[in-house]
Each structure stands twice: as structure tokens, then as C-alpha cells.
C-alpha positions in Angstrom: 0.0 0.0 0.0 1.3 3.2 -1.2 1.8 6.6 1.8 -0.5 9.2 1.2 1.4 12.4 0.1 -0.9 15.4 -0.5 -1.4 18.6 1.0 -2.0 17.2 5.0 1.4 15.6 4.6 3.3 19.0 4.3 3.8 20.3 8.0 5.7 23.9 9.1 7.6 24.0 12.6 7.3 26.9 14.6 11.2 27.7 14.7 11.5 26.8 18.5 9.4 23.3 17.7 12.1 22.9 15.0 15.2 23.4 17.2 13.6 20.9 19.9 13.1 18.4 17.2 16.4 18.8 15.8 18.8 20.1 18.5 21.7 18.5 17.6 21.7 21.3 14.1 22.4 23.6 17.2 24.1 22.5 19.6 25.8 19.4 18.2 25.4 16.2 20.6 23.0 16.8 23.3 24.6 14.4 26.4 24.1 15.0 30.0 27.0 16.7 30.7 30.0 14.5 30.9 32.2 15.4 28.2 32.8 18.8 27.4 31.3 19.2 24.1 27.7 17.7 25.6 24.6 20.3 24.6 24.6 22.1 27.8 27.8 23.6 27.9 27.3 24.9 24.5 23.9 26.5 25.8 26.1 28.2 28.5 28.4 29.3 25.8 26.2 30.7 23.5 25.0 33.0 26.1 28.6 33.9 27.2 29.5 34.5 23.4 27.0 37.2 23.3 28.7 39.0 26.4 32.0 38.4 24.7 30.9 40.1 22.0 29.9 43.5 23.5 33.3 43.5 25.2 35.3 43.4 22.0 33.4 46.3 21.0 34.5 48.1 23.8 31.5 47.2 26.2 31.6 45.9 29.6 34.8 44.8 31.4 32.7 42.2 33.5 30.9 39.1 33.3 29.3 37.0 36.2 28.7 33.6 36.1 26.2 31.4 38.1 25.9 27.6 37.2 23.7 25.7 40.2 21.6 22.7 40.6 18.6 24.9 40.3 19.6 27.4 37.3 22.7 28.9 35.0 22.9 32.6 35.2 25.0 35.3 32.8 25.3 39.0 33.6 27.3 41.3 31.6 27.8 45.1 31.8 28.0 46.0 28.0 25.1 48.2 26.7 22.5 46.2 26.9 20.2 45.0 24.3 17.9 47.6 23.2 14.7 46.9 25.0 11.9 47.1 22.1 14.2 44.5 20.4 14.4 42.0 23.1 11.5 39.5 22.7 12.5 39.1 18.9 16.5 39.1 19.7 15.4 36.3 22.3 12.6 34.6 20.2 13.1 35.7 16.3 15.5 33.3 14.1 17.7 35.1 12.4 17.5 38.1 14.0 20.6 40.4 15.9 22.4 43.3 15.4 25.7 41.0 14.2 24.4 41.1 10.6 25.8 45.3 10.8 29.6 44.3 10.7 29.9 47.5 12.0 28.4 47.2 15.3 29.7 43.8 15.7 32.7 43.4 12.7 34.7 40.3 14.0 32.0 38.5 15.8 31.5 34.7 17.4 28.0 34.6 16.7 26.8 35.9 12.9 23.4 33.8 12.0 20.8 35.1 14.5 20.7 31.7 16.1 22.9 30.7 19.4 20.5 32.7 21.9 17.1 31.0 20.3 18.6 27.6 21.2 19.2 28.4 24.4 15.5 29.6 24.7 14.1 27.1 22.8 15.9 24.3 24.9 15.6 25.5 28.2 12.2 24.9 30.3 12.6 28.3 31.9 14.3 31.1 29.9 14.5 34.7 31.6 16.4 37.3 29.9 16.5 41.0 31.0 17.8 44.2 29.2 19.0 47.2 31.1 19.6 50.5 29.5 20.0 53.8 30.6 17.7 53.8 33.4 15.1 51.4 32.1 15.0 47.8 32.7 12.5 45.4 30.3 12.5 41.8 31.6 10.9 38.3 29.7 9.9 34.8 30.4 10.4 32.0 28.6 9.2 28.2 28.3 10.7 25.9 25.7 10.8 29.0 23.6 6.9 30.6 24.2 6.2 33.7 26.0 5.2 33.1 30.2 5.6 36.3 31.3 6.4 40.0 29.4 6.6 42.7 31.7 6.8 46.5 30.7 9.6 48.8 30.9 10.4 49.4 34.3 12.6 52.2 35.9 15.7 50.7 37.4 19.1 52.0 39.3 21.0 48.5 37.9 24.5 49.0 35.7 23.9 48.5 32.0 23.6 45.2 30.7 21.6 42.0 29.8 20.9 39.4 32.3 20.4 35.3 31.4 18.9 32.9 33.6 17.7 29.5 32.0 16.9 25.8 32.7 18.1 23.2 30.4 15.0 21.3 29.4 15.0 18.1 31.2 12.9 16.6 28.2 15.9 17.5 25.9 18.8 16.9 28.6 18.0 13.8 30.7 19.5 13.3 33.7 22.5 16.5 32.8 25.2 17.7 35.5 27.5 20.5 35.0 31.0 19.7 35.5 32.9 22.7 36.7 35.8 21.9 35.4 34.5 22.1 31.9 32.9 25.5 32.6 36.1 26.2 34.0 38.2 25.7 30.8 35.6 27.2 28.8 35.6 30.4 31.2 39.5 30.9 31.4 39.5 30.6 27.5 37.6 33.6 27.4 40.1 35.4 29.8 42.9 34.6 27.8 41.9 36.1 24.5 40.3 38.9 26.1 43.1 40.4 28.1 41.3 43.1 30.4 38.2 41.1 30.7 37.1 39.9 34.5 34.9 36.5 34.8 33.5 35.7 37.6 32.4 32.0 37.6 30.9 31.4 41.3 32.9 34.1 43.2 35.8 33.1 41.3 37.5 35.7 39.6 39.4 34.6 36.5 41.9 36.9 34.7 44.7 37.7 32.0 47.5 40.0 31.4 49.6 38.0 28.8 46.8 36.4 26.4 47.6 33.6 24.6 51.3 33.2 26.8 49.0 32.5 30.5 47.1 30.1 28.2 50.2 27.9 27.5 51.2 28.6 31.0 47.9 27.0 32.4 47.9 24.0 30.3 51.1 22.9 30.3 52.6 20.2 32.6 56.0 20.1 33.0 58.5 23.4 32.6 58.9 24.0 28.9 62.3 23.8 27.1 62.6 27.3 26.5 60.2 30.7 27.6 57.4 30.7 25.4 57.4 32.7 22.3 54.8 35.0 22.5 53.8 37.1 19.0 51.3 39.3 18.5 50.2 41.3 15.4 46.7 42.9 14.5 43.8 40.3 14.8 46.6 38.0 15.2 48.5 36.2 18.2 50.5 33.1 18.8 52.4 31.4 21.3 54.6 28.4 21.2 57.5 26.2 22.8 58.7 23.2 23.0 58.6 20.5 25.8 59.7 17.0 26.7 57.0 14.9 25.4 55.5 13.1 22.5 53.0 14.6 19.8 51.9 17.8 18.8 49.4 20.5 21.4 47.4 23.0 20.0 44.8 25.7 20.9 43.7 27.5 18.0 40.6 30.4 17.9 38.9 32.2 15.9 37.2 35.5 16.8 37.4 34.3 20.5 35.8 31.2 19.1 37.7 27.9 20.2 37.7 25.5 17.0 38.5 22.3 19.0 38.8 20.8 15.2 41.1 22.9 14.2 40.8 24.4 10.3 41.9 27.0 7.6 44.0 29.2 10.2 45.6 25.8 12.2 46.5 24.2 9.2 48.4 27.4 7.5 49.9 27.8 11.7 51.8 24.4 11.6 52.7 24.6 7.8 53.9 28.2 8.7 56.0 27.1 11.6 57.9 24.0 9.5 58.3 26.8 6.8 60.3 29.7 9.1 62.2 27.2 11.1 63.3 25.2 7.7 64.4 29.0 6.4 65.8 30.4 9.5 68.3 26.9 10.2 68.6 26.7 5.9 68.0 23.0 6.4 65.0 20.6 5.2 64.0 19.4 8.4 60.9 16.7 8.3 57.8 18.6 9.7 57.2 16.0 12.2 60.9 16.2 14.0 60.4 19.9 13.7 56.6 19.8 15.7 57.3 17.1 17.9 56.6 18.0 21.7 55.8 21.4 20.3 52.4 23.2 22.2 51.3 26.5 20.6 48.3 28.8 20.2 46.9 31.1 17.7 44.2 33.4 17.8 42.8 35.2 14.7 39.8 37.9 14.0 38.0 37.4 11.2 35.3 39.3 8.9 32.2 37.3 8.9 33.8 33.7 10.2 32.7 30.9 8.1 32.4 27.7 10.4 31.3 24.0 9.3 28.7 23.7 11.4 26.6 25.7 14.0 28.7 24.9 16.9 31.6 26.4 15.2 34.6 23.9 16.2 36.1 24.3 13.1 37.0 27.2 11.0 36.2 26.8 7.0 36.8 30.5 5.9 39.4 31.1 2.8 39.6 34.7 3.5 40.0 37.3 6.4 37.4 39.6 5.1 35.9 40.4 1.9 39.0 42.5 0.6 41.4 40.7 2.8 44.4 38.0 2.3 43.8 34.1 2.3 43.5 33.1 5.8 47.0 31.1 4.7 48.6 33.8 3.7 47.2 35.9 6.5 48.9 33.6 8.9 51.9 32.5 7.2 53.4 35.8 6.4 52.8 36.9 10.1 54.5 33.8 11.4 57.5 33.8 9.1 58.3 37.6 9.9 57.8 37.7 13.9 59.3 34.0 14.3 62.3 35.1 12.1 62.8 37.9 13.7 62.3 36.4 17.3 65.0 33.7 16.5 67.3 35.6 15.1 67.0 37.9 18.2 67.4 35.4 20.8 70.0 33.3 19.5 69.8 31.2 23.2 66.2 30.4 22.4 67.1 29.5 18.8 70.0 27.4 20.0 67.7 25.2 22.4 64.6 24.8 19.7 67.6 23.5 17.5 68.6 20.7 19.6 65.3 19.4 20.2 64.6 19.1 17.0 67.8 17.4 16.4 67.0 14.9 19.1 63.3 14.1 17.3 65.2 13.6 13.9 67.9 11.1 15.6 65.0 8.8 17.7 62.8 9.2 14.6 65.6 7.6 12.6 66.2 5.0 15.0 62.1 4.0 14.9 62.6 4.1 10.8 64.0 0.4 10.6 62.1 -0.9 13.4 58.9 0.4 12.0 59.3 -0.8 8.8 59.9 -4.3 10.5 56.6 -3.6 12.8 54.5 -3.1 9.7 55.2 -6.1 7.8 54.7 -8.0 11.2 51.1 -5.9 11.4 50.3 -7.1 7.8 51.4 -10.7 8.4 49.0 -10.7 11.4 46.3 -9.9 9.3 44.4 -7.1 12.0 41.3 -6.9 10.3 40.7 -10.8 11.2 42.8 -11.8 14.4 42.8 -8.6 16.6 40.2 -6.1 15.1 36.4 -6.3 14.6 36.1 -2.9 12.5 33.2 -1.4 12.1 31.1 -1.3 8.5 31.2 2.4 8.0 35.0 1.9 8.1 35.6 -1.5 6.4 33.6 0.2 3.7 35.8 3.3 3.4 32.2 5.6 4.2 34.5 8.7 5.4 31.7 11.0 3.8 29.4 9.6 6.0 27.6 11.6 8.7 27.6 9.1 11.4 31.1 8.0 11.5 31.5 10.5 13.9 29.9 8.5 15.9 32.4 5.6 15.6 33.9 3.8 18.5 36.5 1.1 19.6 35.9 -1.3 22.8 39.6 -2.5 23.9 38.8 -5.4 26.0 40.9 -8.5 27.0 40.3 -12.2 26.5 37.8 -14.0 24.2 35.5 -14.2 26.1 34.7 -10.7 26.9 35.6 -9.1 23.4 32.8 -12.6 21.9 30.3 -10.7 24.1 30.8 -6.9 23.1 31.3 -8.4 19.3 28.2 -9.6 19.7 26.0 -7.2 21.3 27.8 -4.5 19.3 26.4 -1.8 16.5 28.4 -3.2 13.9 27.8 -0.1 11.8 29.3 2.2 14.0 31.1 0.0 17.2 34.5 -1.6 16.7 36.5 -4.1 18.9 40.1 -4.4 19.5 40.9 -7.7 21.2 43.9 -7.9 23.5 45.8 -10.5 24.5 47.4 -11.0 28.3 48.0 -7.9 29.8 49.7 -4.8 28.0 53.6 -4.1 28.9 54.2 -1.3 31.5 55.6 1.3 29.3 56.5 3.9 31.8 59.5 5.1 31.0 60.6 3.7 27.8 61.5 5.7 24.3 58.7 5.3 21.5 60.4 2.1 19.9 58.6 -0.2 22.4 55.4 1.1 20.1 57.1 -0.7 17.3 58.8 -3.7 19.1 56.1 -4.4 21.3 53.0 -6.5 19.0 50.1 -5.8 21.0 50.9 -1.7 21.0 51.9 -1.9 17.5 48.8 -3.6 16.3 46.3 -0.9 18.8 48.3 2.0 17.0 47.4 0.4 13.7 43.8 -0.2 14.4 43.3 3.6 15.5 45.1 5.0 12.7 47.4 7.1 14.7 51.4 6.3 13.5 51.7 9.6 11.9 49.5 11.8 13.6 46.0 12.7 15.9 44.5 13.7 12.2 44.1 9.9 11.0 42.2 8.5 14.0 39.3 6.4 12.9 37.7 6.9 16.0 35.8 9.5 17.9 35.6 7.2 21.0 38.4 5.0 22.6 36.9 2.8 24.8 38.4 0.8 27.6 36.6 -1.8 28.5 37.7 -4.1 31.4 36.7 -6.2 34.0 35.5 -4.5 37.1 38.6 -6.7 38.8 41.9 -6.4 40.3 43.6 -7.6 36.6 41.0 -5.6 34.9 41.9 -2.3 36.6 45.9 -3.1 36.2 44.9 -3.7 32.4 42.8 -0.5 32.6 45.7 1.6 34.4 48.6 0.2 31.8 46.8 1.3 29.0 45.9 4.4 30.0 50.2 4.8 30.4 50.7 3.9 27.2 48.2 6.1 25.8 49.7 9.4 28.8 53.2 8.1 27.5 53.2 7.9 23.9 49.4 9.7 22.9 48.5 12.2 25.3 46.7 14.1 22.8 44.0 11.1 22.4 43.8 11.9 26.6 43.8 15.8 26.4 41.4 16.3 23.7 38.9 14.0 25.2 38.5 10.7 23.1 39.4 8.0 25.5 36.7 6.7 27.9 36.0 3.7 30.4 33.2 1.5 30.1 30.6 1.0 32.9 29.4 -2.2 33.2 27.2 -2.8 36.4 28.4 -5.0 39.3 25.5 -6.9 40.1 21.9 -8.3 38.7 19.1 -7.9 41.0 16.0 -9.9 39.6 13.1 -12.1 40.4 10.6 -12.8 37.6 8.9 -9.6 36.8 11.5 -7.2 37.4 15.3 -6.6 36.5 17.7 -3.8 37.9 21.3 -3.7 36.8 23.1 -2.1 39.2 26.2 -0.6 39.0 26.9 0.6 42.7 26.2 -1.0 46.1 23.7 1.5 46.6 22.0 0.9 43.4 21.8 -2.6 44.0 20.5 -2.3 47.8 17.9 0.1 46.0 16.9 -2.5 43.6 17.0 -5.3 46.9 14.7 -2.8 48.7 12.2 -2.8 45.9 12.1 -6.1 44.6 11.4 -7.4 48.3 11.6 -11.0 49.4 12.6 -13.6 46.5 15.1 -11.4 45.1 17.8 -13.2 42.8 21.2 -11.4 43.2 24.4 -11.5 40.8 27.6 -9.7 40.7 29.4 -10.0 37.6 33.1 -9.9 37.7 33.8 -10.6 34.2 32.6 -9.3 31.0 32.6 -12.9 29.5 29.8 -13.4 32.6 27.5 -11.1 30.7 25.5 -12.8 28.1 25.3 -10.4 25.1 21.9 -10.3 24.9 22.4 -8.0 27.9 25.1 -6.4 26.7 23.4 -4.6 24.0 21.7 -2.0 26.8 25.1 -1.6 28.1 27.2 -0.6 25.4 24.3 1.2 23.3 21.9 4.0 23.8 22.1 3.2 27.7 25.7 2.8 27.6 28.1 4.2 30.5 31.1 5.8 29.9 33.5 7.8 32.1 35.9 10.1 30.3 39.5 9.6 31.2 40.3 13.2 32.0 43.6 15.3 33.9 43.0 18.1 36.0 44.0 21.7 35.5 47.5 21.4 36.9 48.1 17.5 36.6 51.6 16.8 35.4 51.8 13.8 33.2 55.1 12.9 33.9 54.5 13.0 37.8 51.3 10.9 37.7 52.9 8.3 35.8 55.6 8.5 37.9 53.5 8.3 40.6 51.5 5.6 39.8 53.8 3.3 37.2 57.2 4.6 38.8 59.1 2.5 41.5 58.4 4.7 44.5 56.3 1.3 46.1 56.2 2.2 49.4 54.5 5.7 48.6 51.7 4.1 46.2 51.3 1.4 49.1 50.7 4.8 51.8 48.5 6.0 49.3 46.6 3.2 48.9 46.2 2.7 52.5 45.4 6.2 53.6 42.1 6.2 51.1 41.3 2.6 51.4 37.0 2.5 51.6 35.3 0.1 53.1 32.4 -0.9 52.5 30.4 -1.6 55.6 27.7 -3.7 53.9 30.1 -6.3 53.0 31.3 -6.7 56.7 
């Protein structure tokens, strides 16, 4: 039977019907909170943006920030918005004053949308204008008018005020990290020298831009003081430090483009360029941005982003009768760096030698490499060790939802026949390990190479040359909830803090919740992944009730693994705090100072009183 398609089948969405319907078009993934690129957190910064904004025009030198259980809450001081304008600015698609590029010329925001999702999304949206003595105030409710009060005589500052809800029906079961808003906040500080943020009392500040953001996020004393360059609508900082990869922070009109795009990609070819000039020898680019972490900033005319949550910059051009972003940014690079080096010959002396000691261990890799990839191929990975996924064994890069892609790294047969099982096979693939990983705290890169098991989990997520090429937006560890399935756990987070702390940094490696115990009798089932869960689930069951704890993953049948690792799956992001220094945690915990782990251990030993 042939669908009826006539007139009655064409529907129109109101525009805040359409956002709820669609809200990942606005916000990207909507989550609950737990990475830092969840839905909420761009709700939050959407608001902020706007606040930015004004004070790159010159308006407001504060901004308070309130994030509770009950309610997030943004006040700036900038002029406020103009009060007959503020139910469509708040309520209006497409509608702002950031389509004038001379009110607003180098602007975050430039399509009328980022404050109507957070309306739209938000079960309570209050937003208040102050201007010059008046004060207009309205209330919002997944995007329809509650409450519109009149203009109002007022003593308050100038400024707009944001209160709002995330929508529960949107956002189920959110939480606010601070350290996420925390990141997010500081950012802000860092391009906006001058600017105060207050984030819960907390006052955060910058006098040296890009330089204090370097500062902040590095985790060990760099080889050399950073380099700190700064040109109109331009800045950058870089140096050099001790460990592997490449670290980069890159923004656009205050924007930060976790992805990267047109101005990082002219950056790093910039830097290989200037250094290759100034030393007059053809260094590779990877010996050259080994270890290296830098920042750039640019302003831009009308920013073109590829998509709405603006992570990556796609603009060609600085404005519409300005250079190519690349030539915006290599020309500034190859003067000030030049000049810089050849004024600070000590500097220059120090970047030299590092780069000479990545060319020398990247030559000593080259033959064992070669070696390691011809024992990859003869293992055949595809077969023995990986279960890829379809969108990948089918080479369907141009598809949407591989961004959705993930890899389970589990242990044993028994487990990994379980999660292969239950498994998306579209989008969810399965690295199979065998024994326990080698501790590879402290030793040099070639153990990636010499070592099989490392050598083949580098293979299978694409990462030999660089971050770029990684197949996978997730990087799961899964393990049982054991003593040998938290060592596993613990020596492959090390390798990955050793040799890949960019995979760590930038978010993509995760553990897998599985839950402890089965509570059942035969209409009910809880799966409980605390003791308090499952006491909950004793309580409510009552007498009769049927009681397992799973120690192993190979103990779950994969008919129940399905919930687990799919749209109810678990997942705790493997994260280091502000301040964390890689090198002392692994030589903390992987190090030979036994007797200290062993006080450690002791001194926050729980115990849990049930099992008494």
C-alpha cells in the first residue's frame, strides 16, 4: 500500500518546535553533561559569546557567572540590548544586530541563532535588558512567552541578564562539570586580556593572552620561555617540551575550534616553513613539531564555520578585501618568528637541539617500523585482533555518522565474543587484547614498534603519523571490574599518557561502565552498577530477590550487553585536572616509589560496611 502524500502531509515547525526536534543542528550532541562538548555547555556558551561580544566592541569589562543545581545565570555590563528589540532578539530566528559588521565586525555569533537555542531548549528562559535607566524583563518556556513585563525604571548598571533551565525533556539526567565551565571560562580570559569572569565568586583573569594560556595547560617546565607574538587580529604562542606529539589551541574571533581548520593548518605549515628557512636546512615537519604546544588566535570578517557549533573554522579569507586566511597567517608567522630567533640566539639554540633529538630517535624508529608493519600485515588485524566497524571496512568517510564511531579494547575471548556480539556493527568496533599490556613507563617510542600488541592498537586507531588519522571519535576501555581488569585499565591508560597524550587531552578515551551486580526475580530486573544501586533495587524487589555480581565481562551474556554498550551505555571520560603533570602521575603511579603508592593506597582505602 502506497503513503498518502498530498497537502495534509506538508507540515511547518514553529522555529523553537524545530530546534527541539532537531537540537543536535544547534548545539551538536546533546549528552548529559559528561564530556565537554555535551549540549549544555554549548547552551552556556552561546549565552557567554554574546557578552564576549559586546566587550570586543568596547562594552563591559565584567561578566558573572552562576551555574547551580537549580539554574545557569550570565550577567554582563555592555550596553545592553535595546529593550523594544528584546523579545524578537530572544525569540526571532535570524534576527541580531551582528548582521551590521559595524556594530559587531569580527564577531563569534553571525546567524541570528545561538541565543534561540538556548531559549528554545531551556524549560525556563529569563532574559532582561537594562539600558540607561530602564529595565525590560521576559519569560520564557521551551521557547513561548510566560511572562512580558513593561519597561520598568531601574538604578542597575547597564547590561543584559540570562537565567535558563536546560530542558529536562531534551537533557536527561544532565550535571555541569565545573571543570568544563572552568576551561571554557578561562579561554575567554585569555583572548580577552582586560576582561574579568567571575564563575561562582571566582574571579578569573589575564595580562599575557595567549602566553597564561600555554602557561595553564602545560605540565611540565617547557624547554625554552614561550614565544609570544602578537600582530593585528593575530596572536601566537609556542614552545617546546619533553613529550610526545603535537598541542594545539587555536581560535577564531574568541571562538575555540576544537577541530582545528583554515588558520591551524596554515599555523603548523607556517612554523615548519620559518624554522626550515631560518636553520637553511630541510628538516621533516614532524621532527620539527614534535613536543611542540602553541596557540593562535585570529579575528576574522564574517567567520565561516562548518557547522553551527563552530569547532572548526572553514573560511578562505579574512574579510571580503582581505588576504587568504593562509597567507594571512603564514606571512605573520614567518616575519615575527624570524625575527624572534634571530633575536634570541639562546632560544634559537635550544629549539635547534630538540629538533635534532626528534630527527635522531625518529631515525632509530625508521627500521624498526618498517619491520613492525610487515609484522602488522602478516598478522592480518582486520581478522585476528580487530572487529572494524562497517562504515569503516567500507571506506564511508563522507558519512555523517562516523563520527559516531567507536572502539571497545577489552581482554580475553570471552569478553571481546560478548561486546562483538551485542555491538552496533555499523558504528562499534572491537580491539581484542591479548594477556596484559607491557608497563611502558618510561621507555622511548620504539617499544610502540617492538612491542605487538601496542603496534597492532596503534594500527587499528590510525594514529602512527598523527591525531589527524584517527578512525575513532571514541576509545573505549573496556575491562573487567577486577583487580587484573583495573591493572589492564591503568597500563593502558600509560601507554596512551606516554606515547598519545593528545588522544587523553582532547577528550576521546573513555572507560566502560558495566554494572556489578543483577538484582531480579521474575517480573522485574535492575542492573546495578553501585552498592547502593543494588541495595535500592533489593529494597524494591522485596523478598525472592535473585542477586548477581558480575566480575567478568565474559559473565554477561550479550543479549544484555546490548543495553550496556548502546543507547544506555556508561562511559566515564579519562580526564587530567588543570595542573596535573603527566610525567609525575605516571611517575606516581607506574614509577618504582612502592612504598609511597602502598601509603597511598592505604590512607584512602574504603570500606564498605555492607560487606562486613
Amino acid at each position: 500500500m502506497s503513503q498518502i502524500y498530498d497537502e495534509g502531509t506538508i507540515k511547518t515547525l514553529e522555529w523553537q518546535e524545530h530546534i527541539r526536534k532537531r537540537p543536535g543542528m544547534y548545539i551538536g550532541k546533546v549528552g548529559d553533561g559528561s564530556t565537554a562538548d555535551d549540549g549544555i555547555y554549548v547552551l552556556l556558551k552561546e549565552v557567554v559569546d554574546n557578552s564576549i561580544d559586546e566587550f570586543m566592541m568596547g562594552n563591559g569589562r565584567k561578566i558573572e557567572v552562576s551555574v547551580s543545581p537549580e539554574n545557569v545565570s550570565v550577567r554582563d555590563y555592555g550596553r545592553g540590548i535595546p529593550l523594544g528589540k528584546l523579545k524578537d532578539a530572544a525569540s526571532k530566528m535570524n534576527t541580531g544586530a551582528k548582521y551590521d559588521s559595524q556594530v559587531f565586525k569580527k564577531s563569534v555569533g553571525l546567524n541570528g541563532v545561538g541565543i534561540k537555542a538556548v531559549n528554545a531548549l531551556s524549560s525556563i528562559f529569563t532574559i532582561k535588558a537594562i539600558r540607561e535607566g530602564k529595565v525590560k524583563e521576559i519569560v520564557f518556556s521551551r521557547g513561548k512567552v510566560v511572562e512580558d513585563k513593561e519597561i520598568a525604571v531601574t538604578d542597575e548598571q547597564n547590561g543584559t541578564s540570562v537565567i535558563f533551565v536546560p530542558d529536562e525533556e531534551i537533557f536527561k539526567d544532565y550535571h555541569f562539570r565545573n571543570d568544563y565551565i572552568e576551561g571554557l571560562l578561562k579561554n575567554y580570559t585569555f583572548l580577552n586580556p582586560g576582561l574579568s569572569i567571575f564563575f561562582n565568586g571566582d574571579k578569573y583573569q589575564s595580562k599575557n593572552g595567549l602566553q597564561d594560556l600555554l602557561d595553564e595547560n602545560m605540565d611540565s617546565d617547557p624547554l625554552y620561555p614561550v614565544i609570544h607574538l602578537m600582530g593585528e587580529d593575530i596572536e601566537v604562542a609556542l614552545t617546546h617540551g619533553n613529550q610526545y606529539g603535537e598541542d594545539y589551541y587555536a581560535f577564531v574571533n574568541g571562538q575555540h575550534t576544537t577541530q582545528g581548520g583554515t588558520h591551524l593548518t596554515a599555523f603548523r605549515e607556517a612554523i615548519v616553513k620559518t624554522i626550515r628557512e631560518y636553520y637553511k636546512k630541510d628538516f621533516e615537519p614532524s621532527d620539527i613539531r614534535s613536543s611542540i604546544i602553541a596557540a593562535i588566535s585570529i579575528k576574522v570578517e564574517e567567520p565561516v564555520f562548518e557547522s553551527q557549533t563552530k569547532t572548526k573554522l572553514g573560511s578562505k579569507d579574512i574579510g571580503p578585501d582581505g588576504p587568504s586566511v593562509r597567507n594571512f597567517v603564514m606571512n605573520f608567522v614567518q616575519k615575527e618568528l624570524d625575527n624572534y630567533l634571530h633575536k634570541n640566539q639562546d632560544v634559537a639554540e635550544i629549539m635547534l637541539k630538540r629538533i635534532q633529538d626528534s630527527e635522531k630517535e625518529r631515525k632509530v624508529i625508521f627500521g624498526i617500523k618498517k619491520i613492525a608493519k610487515q609484522k602488522a600485515k602478516k598478522s592480518n588485524l582486520n581478522n585476528r585482533k580487530l572487529r572494524d566497524c562497517r562504515f569503516h571496512l567500507n571506506d564511508a568517510k563522507d558519512d555523517p555518522r562516523t563520527e559516531e564511531s567507536s572502539i571497545f579494547i577489552t581482554e580475553g575471548d570471552s569478553a571481546s565474543g560478548s561486546i562483538t556480539t551485542a555491538r552496533d556493527a555499523n558504528t562499534q568496533a572491537v580491539f581484542s587484547l591479548r594477556g596484559k599490556p607491557l608497563n611502558s613507563y618510561g621507555l622511548t617510542k620504539k617499544v610502540v614498534y617492538e612491542n605487538e600488541e601496542f603496534n597492532l592498537l596503534q594500527a587499528a586507531l590510525n594514529i602512527e603519523d598523527n591525531m589527524d588519522d584517527l578512525r575513532y571519535n571514541k576509545i573505549i576501555i573496556a575491562t573487567d571490574a577486577d583487580v587484573d581488569g583495573m591493572h589492564i585499565r591503568l597500563l593502558l591508560i600509560t601507554f596512551f599518557l606516554q606515547f598519545f597524550p593528545e588522544l587523553i587531552k582532547k577528550g576521546y578515551v573513555y572507560i566502560l561502565q558495566t554494572p556489578l551486580f543483577r538484582v531480579r526475580n521474575k517480573k522485574k530486573t535492575f542492573y546495578c552498577y553501585s552498592d547502593t544501586e543494588r541495595l535500592s533495587a533489593i529494597k524494591e524487589i522485596g523478598k525472592g530477590a535473585e542477586i548477581t555480581r558480575f566480575k567478568g565481562l565474559g559473565e554477561i551474556s550479550p543479549d544484555e550487553f546490548k543495553s550496556f554498550i548502546n543507547e544506555g551505555i556508561r562511559l566515564d571520560p579519562v580526564q587530567l585536572k588543570k595542573h596535573e603533570s603527566v610525567s609525575q602521575i605516571l611517575n606516581f603511579y607506574m614509577g618504582k616509589n612502592t612504598p609511597q603508592r602502598q601509603e597511598f593506597i592505604i590512607s584512602n582505602l574504603q570500606i564498605d560496611e555492607d560487606e562486613l
